[in-house]
PDB file of N, CA, C and O in Angstrom:
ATOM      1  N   UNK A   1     -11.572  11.715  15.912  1.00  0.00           N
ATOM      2  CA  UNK A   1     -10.427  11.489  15.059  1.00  0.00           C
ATOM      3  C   UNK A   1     -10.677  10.214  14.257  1.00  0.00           C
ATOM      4  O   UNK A   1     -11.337   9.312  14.772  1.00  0.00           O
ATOM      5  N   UNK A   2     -10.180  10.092  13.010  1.00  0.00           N
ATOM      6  CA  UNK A   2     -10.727   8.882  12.298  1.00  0.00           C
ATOM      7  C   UNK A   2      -9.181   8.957  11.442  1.00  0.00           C
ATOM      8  O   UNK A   2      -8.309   9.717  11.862  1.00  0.00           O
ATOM      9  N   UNK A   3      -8.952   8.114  10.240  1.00  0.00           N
ATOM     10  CA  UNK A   3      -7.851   7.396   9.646  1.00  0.00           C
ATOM     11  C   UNK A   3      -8.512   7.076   8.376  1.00  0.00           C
ATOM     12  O   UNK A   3      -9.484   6.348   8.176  1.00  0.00           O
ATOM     13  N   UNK A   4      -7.494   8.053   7.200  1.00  0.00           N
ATOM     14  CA  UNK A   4      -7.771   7.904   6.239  1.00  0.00           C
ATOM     15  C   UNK A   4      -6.493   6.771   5.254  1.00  0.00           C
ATOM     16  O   UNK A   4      -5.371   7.251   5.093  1.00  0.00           O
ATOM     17  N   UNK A   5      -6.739   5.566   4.765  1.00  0.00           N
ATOM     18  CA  UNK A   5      -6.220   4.869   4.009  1.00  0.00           C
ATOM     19  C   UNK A   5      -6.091   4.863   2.806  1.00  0.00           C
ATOM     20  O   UNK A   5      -7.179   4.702   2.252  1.00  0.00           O
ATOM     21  N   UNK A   6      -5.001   4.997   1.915  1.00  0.00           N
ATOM     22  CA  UNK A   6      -5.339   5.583   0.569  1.00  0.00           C
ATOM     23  C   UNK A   6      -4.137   4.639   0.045  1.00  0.00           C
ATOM     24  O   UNK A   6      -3.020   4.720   0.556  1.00  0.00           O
ATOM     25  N   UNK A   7      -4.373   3.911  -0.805  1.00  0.00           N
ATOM     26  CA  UNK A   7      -3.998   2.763  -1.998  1.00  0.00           C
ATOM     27  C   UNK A   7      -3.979   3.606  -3.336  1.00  0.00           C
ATOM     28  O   UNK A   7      -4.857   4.404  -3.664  1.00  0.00           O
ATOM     29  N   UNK A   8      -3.084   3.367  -3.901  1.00  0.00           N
ATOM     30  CA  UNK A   8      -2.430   4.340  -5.164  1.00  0.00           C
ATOM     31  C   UNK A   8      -1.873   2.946  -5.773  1.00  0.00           C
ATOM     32  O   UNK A   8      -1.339   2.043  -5.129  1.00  0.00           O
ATOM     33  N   UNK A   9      -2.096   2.979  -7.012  1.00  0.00           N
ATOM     34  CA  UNK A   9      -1.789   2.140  -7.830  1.00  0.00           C
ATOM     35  C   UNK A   9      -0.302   2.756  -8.870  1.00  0.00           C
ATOM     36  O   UNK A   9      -0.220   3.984  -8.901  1.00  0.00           O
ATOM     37  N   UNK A  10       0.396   2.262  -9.374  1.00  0.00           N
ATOM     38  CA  UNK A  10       1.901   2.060  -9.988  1.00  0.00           C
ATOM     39  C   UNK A  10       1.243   2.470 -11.637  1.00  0.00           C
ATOM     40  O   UNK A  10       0.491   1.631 -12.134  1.00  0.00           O
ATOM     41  N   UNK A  11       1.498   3.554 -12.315  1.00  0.00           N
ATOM     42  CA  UNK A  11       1.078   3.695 -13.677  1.00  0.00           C
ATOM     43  C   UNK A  11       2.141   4.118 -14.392  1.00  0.00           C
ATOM     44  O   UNK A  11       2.020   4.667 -15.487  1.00  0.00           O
ATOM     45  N   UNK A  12       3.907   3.757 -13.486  1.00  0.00           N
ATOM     46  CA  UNK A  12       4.983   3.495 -14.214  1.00  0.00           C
ATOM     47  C   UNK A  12       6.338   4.657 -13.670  1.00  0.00           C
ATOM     48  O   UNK A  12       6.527   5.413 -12.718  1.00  0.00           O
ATOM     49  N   UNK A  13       6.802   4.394 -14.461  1.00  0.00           N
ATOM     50  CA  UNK A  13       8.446   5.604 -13.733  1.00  0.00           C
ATOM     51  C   UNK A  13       7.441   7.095 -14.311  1.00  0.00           C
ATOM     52  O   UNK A  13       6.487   7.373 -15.038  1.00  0.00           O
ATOM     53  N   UNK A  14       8.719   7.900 -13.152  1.00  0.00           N
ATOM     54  CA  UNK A  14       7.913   9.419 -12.547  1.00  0.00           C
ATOM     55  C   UNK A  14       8.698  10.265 -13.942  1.00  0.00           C
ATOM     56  O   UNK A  14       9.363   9.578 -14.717  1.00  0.00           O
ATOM     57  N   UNK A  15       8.608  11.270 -14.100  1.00  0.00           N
ATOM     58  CA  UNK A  15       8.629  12.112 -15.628  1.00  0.00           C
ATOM     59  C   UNK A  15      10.245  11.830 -15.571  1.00  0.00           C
ATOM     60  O   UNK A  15      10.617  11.535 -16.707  1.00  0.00           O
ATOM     61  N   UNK A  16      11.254  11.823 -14.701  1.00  0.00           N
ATOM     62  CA  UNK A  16      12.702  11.883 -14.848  1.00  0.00           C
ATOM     63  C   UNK A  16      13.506  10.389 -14.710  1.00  0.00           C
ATOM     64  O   UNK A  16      14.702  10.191 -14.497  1.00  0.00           O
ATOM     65  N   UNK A  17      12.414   9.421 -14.908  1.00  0.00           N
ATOM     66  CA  UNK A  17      12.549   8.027 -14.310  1.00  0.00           C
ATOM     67  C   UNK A  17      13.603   7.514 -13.143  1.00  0.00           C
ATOM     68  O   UNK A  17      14.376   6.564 -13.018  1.00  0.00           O
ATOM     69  N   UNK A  18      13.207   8.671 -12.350  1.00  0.00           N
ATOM     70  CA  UNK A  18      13.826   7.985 -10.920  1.00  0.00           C
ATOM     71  C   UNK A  18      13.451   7.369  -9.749  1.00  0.00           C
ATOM     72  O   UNK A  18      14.075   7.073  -8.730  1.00  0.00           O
ATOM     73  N   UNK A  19      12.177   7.221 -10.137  1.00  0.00           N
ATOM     74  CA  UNK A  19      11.228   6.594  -9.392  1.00  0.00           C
ATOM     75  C   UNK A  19       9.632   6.321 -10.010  1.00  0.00           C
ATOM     76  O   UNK A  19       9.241   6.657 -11.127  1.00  0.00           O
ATOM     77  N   UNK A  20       8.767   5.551  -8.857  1.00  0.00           N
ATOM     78  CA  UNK A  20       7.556   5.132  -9.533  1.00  0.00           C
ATOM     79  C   UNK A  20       6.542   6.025  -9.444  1.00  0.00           C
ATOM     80  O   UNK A  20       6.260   6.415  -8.311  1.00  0.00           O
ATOM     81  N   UNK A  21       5.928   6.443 -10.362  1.00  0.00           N
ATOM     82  CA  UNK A  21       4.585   7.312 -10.430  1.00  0.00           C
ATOM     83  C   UNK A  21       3.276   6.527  -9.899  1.00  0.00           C
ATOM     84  O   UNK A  21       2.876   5.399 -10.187  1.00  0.00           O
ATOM     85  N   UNK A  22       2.784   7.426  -9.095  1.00  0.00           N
ATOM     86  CA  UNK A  22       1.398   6.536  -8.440  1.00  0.00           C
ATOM     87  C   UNK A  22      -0.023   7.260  -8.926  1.00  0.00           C
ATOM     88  O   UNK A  22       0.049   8.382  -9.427  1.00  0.00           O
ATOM     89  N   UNK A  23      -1.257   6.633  -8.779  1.00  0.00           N
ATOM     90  CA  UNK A  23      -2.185   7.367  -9.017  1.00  0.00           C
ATOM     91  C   UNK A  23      -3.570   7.014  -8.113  1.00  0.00           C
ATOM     92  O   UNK A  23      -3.702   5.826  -7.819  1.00  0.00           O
ATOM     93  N   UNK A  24      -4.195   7.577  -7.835  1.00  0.00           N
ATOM     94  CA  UNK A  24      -5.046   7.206  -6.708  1.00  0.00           C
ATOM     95  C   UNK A  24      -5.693   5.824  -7.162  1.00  0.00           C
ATOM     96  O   UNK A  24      -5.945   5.849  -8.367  1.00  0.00           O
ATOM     97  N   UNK A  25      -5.964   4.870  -6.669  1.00  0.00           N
ATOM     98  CA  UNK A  25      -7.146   3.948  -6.844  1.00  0.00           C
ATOM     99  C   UNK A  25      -8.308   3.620  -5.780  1.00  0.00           C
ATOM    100  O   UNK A  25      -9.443   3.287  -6.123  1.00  0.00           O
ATOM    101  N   UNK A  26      -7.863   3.763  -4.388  1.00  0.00           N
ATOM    102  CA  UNK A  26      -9.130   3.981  -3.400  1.00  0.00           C
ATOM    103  C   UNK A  26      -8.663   4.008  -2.643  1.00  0.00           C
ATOM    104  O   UNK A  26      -7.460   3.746  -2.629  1.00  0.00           O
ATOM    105  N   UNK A  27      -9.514   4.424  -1.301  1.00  0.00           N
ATOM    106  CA  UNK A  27      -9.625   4.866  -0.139  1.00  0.00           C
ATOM    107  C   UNK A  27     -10.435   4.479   0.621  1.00  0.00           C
ATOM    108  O   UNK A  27     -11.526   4.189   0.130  1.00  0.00           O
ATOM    109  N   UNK A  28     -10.275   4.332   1.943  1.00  0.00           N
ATOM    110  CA  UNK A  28     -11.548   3.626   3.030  1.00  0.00           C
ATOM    111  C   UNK A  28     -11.243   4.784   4.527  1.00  0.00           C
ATOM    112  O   UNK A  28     -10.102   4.734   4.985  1.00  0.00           O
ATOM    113  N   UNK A  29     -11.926   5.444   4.992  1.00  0.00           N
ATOM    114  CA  UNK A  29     -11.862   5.965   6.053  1.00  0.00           C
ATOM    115  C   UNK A  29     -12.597   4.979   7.318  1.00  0.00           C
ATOM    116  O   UNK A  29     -13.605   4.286   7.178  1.00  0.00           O
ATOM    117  N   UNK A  30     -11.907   5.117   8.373  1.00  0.00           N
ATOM    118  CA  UNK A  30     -11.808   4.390   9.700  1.00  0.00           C
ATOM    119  C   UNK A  30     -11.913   4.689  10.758  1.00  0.00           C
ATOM    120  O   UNK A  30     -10.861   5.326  10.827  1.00  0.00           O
ATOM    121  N   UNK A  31     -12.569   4.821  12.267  1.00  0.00           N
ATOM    122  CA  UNK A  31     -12.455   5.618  13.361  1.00  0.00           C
ATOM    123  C   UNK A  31     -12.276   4.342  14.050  1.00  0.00           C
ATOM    124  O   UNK A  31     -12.858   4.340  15.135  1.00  0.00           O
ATOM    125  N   UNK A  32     -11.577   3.109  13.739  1.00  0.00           N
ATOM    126  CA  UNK A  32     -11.111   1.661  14.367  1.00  0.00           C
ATOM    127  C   UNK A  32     -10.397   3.052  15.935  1.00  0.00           C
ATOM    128  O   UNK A  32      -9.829   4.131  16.098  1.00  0.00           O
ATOM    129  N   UNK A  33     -11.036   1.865  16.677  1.00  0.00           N
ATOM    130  CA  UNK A  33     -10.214   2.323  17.968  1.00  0.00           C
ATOM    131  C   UNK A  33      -9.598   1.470  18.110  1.00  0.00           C
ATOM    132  O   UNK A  33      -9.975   0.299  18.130  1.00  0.00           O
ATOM    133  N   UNK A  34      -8.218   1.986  18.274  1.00  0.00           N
ATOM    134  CA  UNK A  34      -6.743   1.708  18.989  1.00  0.00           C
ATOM    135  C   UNK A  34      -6.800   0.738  20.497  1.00  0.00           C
ATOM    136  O   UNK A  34      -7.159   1.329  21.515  1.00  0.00           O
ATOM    137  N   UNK A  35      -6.505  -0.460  20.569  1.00  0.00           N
ATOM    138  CA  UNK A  35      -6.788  -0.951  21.872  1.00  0.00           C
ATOM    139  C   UNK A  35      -5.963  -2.693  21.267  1.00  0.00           C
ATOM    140  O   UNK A  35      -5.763  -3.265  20.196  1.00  0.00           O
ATOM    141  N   UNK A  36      -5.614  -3.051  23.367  1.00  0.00           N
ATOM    142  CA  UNK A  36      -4.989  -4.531  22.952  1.00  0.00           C
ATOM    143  C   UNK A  36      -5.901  -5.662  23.053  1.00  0.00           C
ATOM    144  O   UNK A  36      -5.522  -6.832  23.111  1.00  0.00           O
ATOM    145  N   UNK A  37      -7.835  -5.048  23.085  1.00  0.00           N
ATOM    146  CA  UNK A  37      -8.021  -6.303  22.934  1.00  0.00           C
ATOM    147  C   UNK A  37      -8.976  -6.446  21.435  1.00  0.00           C
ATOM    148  O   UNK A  37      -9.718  -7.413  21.261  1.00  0.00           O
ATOM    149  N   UNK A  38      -8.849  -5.509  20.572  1.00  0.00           N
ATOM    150  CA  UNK A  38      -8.942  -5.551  18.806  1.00  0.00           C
ATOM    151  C   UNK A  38      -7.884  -5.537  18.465  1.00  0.00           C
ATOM    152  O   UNK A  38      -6.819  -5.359  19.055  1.00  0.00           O
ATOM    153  N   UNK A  39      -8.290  -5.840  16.915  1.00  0.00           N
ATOM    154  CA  UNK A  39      -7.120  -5.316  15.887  1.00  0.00           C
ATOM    155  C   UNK A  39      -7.332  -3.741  15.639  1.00  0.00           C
ATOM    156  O   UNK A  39      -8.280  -2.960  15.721  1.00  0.00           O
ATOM    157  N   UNK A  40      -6.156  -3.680  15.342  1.00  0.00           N
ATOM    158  CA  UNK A  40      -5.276  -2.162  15.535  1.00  0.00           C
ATOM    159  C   UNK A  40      -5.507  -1.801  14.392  1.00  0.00           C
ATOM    160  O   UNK A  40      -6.062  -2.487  13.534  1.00  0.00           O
ATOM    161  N   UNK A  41      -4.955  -0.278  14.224  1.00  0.00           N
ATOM    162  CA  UNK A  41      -4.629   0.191  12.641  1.00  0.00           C
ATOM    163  C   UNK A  41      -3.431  -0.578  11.823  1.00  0.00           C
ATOM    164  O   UNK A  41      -3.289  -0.835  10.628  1.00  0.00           O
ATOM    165  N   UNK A  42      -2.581  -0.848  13.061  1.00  0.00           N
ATOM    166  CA  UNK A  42      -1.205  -1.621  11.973  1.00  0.00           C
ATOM    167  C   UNK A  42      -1.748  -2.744  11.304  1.00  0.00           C
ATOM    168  O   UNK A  42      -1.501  -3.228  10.199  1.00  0.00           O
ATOM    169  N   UNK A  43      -2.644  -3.100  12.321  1.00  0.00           N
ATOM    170  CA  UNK A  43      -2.749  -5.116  11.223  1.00  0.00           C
ATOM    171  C   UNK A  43      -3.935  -4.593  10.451  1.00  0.00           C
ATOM    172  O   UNK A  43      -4.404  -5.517   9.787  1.00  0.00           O
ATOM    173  N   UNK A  44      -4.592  -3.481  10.284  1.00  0.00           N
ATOM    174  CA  UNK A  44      -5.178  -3.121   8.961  1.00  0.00           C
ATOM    175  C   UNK A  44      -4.722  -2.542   7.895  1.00  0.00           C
ATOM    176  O   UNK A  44      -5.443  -2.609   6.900  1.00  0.00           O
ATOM    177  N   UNK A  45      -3.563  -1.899   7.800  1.00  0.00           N
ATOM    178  CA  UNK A  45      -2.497  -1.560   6.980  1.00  0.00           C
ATOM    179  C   UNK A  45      -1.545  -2.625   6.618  1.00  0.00           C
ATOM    180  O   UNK A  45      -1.136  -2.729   5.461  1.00  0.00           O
ATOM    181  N   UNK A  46      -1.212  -3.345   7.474  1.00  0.00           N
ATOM    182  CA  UNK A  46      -0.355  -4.688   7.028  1.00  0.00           C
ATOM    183  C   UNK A  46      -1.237  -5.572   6.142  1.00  0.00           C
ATOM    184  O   UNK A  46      -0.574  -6.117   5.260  1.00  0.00           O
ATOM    185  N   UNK A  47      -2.628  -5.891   6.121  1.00  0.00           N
ATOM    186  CA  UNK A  47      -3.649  -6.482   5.936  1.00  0.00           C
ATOM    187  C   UNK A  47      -3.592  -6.096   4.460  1.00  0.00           C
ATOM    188  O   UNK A  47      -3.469  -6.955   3.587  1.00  0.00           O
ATOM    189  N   UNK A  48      -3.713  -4.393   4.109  1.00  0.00           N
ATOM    190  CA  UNK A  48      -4.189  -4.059   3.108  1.00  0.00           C
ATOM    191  C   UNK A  48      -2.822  -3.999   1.991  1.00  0.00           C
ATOM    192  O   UNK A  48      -2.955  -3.844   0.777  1.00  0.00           O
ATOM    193  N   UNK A  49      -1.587  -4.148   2.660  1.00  0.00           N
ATOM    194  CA  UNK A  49      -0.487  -4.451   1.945  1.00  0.00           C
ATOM    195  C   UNK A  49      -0.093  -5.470   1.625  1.00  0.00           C
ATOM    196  O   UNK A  49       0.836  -5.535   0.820  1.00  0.00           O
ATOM    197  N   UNK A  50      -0.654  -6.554   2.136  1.00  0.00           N
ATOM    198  CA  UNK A  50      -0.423  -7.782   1.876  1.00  0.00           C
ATOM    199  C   UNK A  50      -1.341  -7.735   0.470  1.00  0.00           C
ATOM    200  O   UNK A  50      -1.048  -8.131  -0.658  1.00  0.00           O
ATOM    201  N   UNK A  51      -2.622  -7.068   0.993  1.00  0.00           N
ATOM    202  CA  UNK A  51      -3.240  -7.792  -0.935  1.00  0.00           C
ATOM    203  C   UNK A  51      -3.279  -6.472  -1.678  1.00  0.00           C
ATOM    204  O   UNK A  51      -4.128  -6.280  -2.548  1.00  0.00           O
ATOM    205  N   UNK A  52      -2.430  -5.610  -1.371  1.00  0.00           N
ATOM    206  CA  UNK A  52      -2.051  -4.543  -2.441  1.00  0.00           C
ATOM    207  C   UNK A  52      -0.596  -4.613  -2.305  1.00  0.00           C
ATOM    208  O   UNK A  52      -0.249  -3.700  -1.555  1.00  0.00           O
ATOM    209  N   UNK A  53       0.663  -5.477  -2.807  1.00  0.00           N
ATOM    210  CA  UNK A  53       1.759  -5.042  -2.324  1.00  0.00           C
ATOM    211  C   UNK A  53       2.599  -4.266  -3.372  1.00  0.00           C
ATOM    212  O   UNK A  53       2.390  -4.198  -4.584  1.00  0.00           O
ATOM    213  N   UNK A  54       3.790  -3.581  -2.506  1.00  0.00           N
ATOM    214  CA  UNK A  54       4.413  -2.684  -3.237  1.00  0.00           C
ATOM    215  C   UNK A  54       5.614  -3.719  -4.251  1.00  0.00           C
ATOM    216  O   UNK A  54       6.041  -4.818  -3.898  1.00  0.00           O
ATOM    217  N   UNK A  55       5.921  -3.082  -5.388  1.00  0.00           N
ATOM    218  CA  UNK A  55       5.605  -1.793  -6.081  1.00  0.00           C
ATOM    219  C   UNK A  55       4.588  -1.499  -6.815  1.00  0.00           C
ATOM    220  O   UNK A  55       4.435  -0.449  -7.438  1.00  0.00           O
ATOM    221  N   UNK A  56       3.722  -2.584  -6.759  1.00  0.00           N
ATOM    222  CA  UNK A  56       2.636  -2.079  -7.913  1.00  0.00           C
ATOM    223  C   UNK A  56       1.629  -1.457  -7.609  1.00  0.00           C
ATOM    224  O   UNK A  56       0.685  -1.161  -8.341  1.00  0.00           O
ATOM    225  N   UNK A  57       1.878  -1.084  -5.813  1.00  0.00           N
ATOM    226  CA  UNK A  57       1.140  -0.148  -5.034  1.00  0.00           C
ATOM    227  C   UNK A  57       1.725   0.582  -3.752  1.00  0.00           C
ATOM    228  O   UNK A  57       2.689   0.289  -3.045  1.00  0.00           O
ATOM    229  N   UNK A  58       0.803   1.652  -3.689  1.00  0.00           N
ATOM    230  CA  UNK A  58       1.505   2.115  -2.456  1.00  0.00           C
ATOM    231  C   UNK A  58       0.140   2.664  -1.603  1.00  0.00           C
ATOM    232  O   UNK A  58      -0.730   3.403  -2.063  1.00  0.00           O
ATOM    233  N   UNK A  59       0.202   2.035  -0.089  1.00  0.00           N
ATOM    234  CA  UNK A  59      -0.486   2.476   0.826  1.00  0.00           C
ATOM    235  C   UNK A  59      -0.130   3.344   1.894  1.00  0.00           C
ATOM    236  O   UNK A  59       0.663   3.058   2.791  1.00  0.00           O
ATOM    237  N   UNK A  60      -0.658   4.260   1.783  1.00  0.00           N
ATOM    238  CA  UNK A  60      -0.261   5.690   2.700  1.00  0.00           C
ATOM    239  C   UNK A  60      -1.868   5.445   3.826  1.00  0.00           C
ATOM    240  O   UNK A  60      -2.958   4.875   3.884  1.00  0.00           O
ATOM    241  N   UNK A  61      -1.190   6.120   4.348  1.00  0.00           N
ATOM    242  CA  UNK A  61      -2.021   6.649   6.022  1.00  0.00           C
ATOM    243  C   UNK A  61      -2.129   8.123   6.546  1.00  0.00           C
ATOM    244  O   UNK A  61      -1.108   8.766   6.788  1.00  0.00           O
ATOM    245  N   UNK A  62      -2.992   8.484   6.662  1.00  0.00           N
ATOM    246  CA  UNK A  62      -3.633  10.185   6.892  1.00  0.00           C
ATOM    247  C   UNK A  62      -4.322  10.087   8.543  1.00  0.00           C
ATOM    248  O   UNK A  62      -5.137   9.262   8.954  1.00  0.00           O
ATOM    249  N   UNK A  63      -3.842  10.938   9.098  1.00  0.00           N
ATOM    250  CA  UNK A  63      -5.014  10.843  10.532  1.00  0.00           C
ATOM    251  C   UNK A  63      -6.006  12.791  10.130  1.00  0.00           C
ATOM    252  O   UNK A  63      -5.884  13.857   9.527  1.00  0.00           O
ATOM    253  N   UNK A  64      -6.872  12.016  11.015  1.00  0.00           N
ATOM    254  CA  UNK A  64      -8.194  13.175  10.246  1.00  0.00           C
ATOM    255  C   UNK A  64      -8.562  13.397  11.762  1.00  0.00           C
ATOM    256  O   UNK A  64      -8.825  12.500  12.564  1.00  0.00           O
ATOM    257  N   UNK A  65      -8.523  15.264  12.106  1.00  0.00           N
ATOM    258  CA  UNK A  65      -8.912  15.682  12.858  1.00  0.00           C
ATOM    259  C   UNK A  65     -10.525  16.704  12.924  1.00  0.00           C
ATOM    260  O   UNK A  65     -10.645  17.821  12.422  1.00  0.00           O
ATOM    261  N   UNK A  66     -11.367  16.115  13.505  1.00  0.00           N
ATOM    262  CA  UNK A  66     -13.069  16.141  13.129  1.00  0.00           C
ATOM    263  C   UNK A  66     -13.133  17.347  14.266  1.00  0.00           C
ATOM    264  O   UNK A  66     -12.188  17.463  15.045  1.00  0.00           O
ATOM    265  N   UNK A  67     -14.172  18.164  14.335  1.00  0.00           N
ATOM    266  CA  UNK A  67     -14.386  19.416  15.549  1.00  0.00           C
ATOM    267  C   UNK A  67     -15.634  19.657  15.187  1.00  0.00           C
ATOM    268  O   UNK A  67     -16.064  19.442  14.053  1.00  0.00           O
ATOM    269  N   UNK A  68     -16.324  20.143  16.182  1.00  0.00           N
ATOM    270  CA  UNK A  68     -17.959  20.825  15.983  1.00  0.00           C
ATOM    271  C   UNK A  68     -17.375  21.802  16.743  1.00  0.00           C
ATOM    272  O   UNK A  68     -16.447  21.773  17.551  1.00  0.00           O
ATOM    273  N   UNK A  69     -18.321  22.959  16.203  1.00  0.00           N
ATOM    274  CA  UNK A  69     -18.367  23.962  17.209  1.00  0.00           C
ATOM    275  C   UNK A  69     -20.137  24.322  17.255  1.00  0.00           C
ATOM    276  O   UNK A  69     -20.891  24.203  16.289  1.00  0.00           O
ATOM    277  N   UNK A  70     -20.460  24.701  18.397  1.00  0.00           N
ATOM    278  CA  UNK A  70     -22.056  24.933  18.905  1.00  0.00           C
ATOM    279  C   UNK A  70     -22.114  26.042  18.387  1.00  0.00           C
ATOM    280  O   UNK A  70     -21.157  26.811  18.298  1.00  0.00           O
ATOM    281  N   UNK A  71     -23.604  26.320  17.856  1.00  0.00           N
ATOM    282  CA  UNK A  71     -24.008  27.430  17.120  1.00  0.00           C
ATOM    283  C   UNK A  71     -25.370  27.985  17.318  1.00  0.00           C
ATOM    284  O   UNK A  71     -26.146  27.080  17.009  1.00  0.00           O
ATOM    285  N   UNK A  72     -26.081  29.112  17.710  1.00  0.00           N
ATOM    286  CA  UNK A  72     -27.503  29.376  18.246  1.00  0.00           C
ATOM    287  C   UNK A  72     -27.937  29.422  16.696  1.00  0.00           C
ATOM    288  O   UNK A  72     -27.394  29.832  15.670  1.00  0.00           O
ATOM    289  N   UNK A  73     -29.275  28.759  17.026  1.00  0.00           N
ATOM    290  CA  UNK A  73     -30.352  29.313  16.029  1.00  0.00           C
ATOM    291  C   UNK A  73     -31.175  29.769  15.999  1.00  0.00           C
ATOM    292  O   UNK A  73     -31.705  30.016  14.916  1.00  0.00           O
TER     293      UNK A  73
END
């Protein structure tokens, strides 16, 4: 399982101006393991909002589920 981070940048009010229109600007994928003696996913999302903050951005969070399956050759 890994964690997808995605930063969208503000390119102004949405077609009915009731809100802000976003548009991708980047992404960083992560398989940070969860534990109390690292930093976590929160203080890497808090981290990345602090130097992207809203409104002139918005940081969303995705969890990503990975699988193999065995195959003869």
């Amino acid at each position: 399982m890994s964690y997808r981070i995605n930063v969208a940048m503000s390119i102004g009010p949405n077609w009915n101006n009731t809100s802000t229109s976003y548009r991708h600007f980047f992404a960083v994928e992560t398989d940070l393991i969860v534990s109390q003696a690292s930093p976590n996913l929160k203080d890497l999302v808090d981290s990345l909002m602090d130097a992207y903050p809203a409104p002139a951005f918005n940081v969303t969070v995705s969890q990503l589920y990975n699988y193999s399956v065995d195959i003869e050759v």
